[in-house]
C-alpha positions in Angstrom: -12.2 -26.4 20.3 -9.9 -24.5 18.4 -6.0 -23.8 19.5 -4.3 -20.8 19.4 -0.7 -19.7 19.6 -0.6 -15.9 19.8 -3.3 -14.0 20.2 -2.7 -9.9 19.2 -5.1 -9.2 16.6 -9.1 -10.6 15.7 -7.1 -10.5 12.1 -4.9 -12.4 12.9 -6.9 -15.6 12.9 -9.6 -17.7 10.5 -13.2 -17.0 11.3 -13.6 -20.7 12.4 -11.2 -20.1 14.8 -12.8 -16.9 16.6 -16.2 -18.8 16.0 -15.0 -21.6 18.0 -13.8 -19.5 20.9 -17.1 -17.4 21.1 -19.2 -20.4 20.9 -17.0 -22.1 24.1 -17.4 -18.6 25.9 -21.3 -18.8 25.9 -20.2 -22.4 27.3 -17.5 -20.7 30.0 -20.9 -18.2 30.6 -23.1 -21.3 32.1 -20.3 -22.8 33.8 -19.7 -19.8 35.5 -23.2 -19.5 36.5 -22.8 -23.1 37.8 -19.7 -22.5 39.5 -18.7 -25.3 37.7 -15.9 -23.6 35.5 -13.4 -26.9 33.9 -9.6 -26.5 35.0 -8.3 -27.0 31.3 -4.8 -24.6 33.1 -4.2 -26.6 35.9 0.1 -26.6 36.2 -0.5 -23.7 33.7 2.0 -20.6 34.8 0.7 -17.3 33.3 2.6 -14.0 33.4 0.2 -10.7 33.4 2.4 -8.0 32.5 0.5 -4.7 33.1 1.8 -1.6 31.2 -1.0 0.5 30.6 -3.4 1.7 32.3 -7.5 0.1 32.9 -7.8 -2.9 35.4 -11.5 -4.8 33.8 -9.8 -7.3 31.8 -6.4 -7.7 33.3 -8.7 -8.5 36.9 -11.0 -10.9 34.7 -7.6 -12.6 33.3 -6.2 -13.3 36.5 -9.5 -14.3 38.2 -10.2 -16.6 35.4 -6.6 -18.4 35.5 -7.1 -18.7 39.2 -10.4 -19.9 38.6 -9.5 -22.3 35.5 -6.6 -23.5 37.8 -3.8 -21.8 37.1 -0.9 -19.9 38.3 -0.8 -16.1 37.7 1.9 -14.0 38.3 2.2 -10.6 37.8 5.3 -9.4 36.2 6.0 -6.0 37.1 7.9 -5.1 34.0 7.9 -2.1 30.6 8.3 -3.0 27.0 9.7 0.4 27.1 12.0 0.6 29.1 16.0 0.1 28.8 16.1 -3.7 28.5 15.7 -5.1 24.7 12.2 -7.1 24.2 14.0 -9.7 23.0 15.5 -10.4 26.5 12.8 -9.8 28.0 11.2 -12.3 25.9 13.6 -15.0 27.0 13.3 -14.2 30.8 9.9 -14.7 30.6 10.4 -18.2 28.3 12.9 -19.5 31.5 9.6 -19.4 34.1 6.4 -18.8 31.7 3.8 -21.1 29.6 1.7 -17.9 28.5 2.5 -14.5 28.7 -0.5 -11.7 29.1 0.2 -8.5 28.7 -1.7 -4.9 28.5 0.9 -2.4 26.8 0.5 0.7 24.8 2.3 -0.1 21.5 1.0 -3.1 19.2 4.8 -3.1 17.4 6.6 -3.8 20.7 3.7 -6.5 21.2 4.2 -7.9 18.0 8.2 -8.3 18.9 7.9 -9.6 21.9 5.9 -12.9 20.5 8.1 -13.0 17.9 10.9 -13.3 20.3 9.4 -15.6 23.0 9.0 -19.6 22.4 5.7 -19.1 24.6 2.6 -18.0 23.8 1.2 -14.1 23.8 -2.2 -12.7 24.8 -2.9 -9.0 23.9 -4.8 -7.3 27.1 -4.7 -4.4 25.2 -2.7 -2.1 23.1 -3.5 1.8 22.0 -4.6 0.1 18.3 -6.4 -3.0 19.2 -8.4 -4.0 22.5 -9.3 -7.5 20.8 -10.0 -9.3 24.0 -13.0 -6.2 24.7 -14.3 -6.7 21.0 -13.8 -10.7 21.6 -16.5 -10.6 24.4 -18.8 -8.5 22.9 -18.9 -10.8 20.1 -19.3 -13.9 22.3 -22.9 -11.7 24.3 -24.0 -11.3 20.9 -23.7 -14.6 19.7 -25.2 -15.5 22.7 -27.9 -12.9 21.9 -28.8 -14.2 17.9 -27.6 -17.4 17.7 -25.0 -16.6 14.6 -23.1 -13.5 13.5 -23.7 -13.9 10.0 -24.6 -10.0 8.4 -24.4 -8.7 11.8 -24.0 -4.5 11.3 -21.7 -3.3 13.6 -22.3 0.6 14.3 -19.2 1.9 16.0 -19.8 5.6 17.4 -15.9 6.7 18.2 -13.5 8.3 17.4 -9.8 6.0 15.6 -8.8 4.5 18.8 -8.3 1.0 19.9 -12.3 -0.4 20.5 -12.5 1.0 16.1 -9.4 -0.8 15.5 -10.7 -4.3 17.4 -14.0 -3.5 15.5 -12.2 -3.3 12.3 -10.2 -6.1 12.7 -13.7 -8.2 13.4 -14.5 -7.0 10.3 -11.5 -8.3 8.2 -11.8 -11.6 9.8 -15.5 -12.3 9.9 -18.7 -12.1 7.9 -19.7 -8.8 9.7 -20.3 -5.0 8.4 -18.5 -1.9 10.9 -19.0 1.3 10.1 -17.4 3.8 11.8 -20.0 7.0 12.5 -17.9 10.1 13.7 -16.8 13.3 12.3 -14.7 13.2 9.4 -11.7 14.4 11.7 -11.3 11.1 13.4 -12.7 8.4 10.6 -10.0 5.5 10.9 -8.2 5.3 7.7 -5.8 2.7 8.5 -8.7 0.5 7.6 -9.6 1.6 4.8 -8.5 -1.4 2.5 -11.2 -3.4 5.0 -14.1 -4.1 2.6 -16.6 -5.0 5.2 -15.9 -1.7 7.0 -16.5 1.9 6.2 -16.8 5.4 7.7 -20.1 7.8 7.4 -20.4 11.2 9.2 -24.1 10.5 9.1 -25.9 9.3 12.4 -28.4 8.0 10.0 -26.3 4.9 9.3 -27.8 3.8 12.6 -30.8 2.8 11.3 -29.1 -0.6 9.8 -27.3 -1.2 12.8 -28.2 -4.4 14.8 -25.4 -3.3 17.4 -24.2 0.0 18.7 -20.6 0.7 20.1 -19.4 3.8 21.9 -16.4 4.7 22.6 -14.5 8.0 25.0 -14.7 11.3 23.3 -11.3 12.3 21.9 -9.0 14.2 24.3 -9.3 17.8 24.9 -11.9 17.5 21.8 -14.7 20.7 22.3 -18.0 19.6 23.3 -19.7 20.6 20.1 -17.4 18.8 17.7 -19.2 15.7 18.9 -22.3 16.5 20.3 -24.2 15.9 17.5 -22.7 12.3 18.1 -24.0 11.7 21.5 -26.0 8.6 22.3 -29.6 9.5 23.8 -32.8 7.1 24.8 -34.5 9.3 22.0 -31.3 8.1 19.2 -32.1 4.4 20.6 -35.9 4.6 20.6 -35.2 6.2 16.6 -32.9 3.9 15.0 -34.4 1.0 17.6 -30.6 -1.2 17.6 -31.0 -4.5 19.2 -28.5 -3.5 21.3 -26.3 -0.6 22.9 -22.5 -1.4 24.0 -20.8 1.6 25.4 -16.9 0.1 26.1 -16.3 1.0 29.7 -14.9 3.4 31.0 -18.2 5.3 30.1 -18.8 8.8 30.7 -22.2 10.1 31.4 -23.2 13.1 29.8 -20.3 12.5 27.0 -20.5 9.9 24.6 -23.9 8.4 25.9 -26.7 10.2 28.1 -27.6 8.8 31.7 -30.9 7.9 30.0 -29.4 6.2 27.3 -27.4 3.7 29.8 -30.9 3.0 31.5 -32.7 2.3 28.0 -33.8 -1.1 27.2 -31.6 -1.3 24.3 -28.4 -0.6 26.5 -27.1 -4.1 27.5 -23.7 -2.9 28.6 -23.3 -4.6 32.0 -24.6 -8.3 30.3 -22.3 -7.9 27.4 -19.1 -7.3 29.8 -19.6 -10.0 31.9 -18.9 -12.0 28.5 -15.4 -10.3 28.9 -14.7 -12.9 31.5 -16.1 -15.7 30.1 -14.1 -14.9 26.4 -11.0 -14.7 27.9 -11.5 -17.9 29.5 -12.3 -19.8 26.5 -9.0 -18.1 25.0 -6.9 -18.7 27.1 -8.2 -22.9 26.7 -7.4 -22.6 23.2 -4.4 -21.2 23.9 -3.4 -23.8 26.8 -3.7 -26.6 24.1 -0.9 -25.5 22.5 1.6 -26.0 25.1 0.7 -29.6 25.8 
């Protein structure tokens, strides 16, 4: 099993690493199943800092401490507001082993850990969701056995499931493309040479996996309608599998027929939130030994 210090970006770390933790989450996955999860956090003290909105994997991070056998804590405090991250940084070093933390900007993130002697866990930022991407991964290992020339269609719109996406991308031997009007192709990546952005649907037709994410904000309807997921785009293009990121809205990015298709394997591929998180935070519990 790997170790991990921080953990803000898929990027950030060596494919064997991320490879490791996916291949321990199908493990976590059958534990679970078992109800006979290992305590690899026992005396572990975890600080979940929520501030953002969303509640899926901040719950899953504090049931899986509690489960794992540690001690969470949530820390009711901003990145934004008047005290300097860098205090805030050393507060949480005095009482803390890990620090998790779901907060809009990636920069602040990024100061914070570089700040604090203890290590920190992005729950999510509004540029990277890498924990979401993270279990995705680890159901679709699950699913084929290897990730090796996985194609990775992302349907969305530059927002933080792309950027996760992307990041995967950079870091492992997998191909993203971004499918979505030219208006909202991500070109922060665009230095990434395993990803790339079409405004054709018909780039669906190599994709083993499909990912949808929310329409844009106060976008109009038939900007993206052409974009929309329908049984009748899975039963064309035929992907292994459909994973809209939650929260999903019927009748926008996916139809209610397409989230009862065969292909759609949302509800499987989330529960492997749980179960990647768990296996992170192990990796990242060795460090503090």
């Amino acid at each position: 099993m790997a170790s991990v210090t921080d953990f803000l970006a898929l990027d950030d770390h060596r494919a064997d690493t991320l490879e490791s933790i996916l291949r321990r989450a199908i493990g976590y996955a059958q534990a679970w199943r078992e109800r006979q999860v290992p305590q690899p956090l026992q005396g572990v003290r975890v600080a979940l800092v929520v501030d953002d909105g969303g509640w899926r994997n901040t719950t899953a991070f504090e049931l899986g401490i509690k489960v794992m056998g540690g001690l969470c804590v949530r820390a009711p405090i901003s990145l934004a507001g008047n005290e300097a991250v860098g205090d805030l940084a050393q507060y949480l070093d005095n009482w803390f082993d890990i620090v998790v933390i779901r907060t809009p900007d990636l920069g602040q993130l990024r100061r914070l850990a570089e700040a604090a002697t203890l290590p920190v866990i992005n729950a999510r930022t509004r540029s990277n969701h890498p924990c979401e991407t993270l279990g995705d991964l680890a159901y679709v290992l699950q699913q084929r056995g290897n990730l090796s020339g996985l194609r990775v269609g992302v349907v969305a719109p530059d927002g933080n499931i792309l950027g996760s996406w992307a990041e995967a991308a950079a870091a492992l031997s997998i191909e993203v493309v971004q499918i979505y009007p030219e208006r909202w192709h991500a070109r922060r990546f665009a230095k990434i040479e395993r990803f790339s952005a079409t405004t054709e649907m018909g780039a669906l037709a190599s994709a083993d996996v499909v990912i949808t994410d929310s329409w844009p904000e106060d976008v109009e309807p038939a900007e993206v309608l052409d974009y929309q997921i329908t049984a009748a785009t899975l039963e064309h293009f035929a992907p292994d599998e459909l994973i809209p990121c939650p929260p999903v809205t019927r009748g926008q990015e996916v139809t209610a027929d397409a989230m009862v298709s065969p292909s759609c394997h949302v509800i499987a591929a989330k529960a492997f939130l749980l179960h990647a998180q768990n296996a992170l935070l192990e990796a990242v519990a060795q460090t503090i030994r």
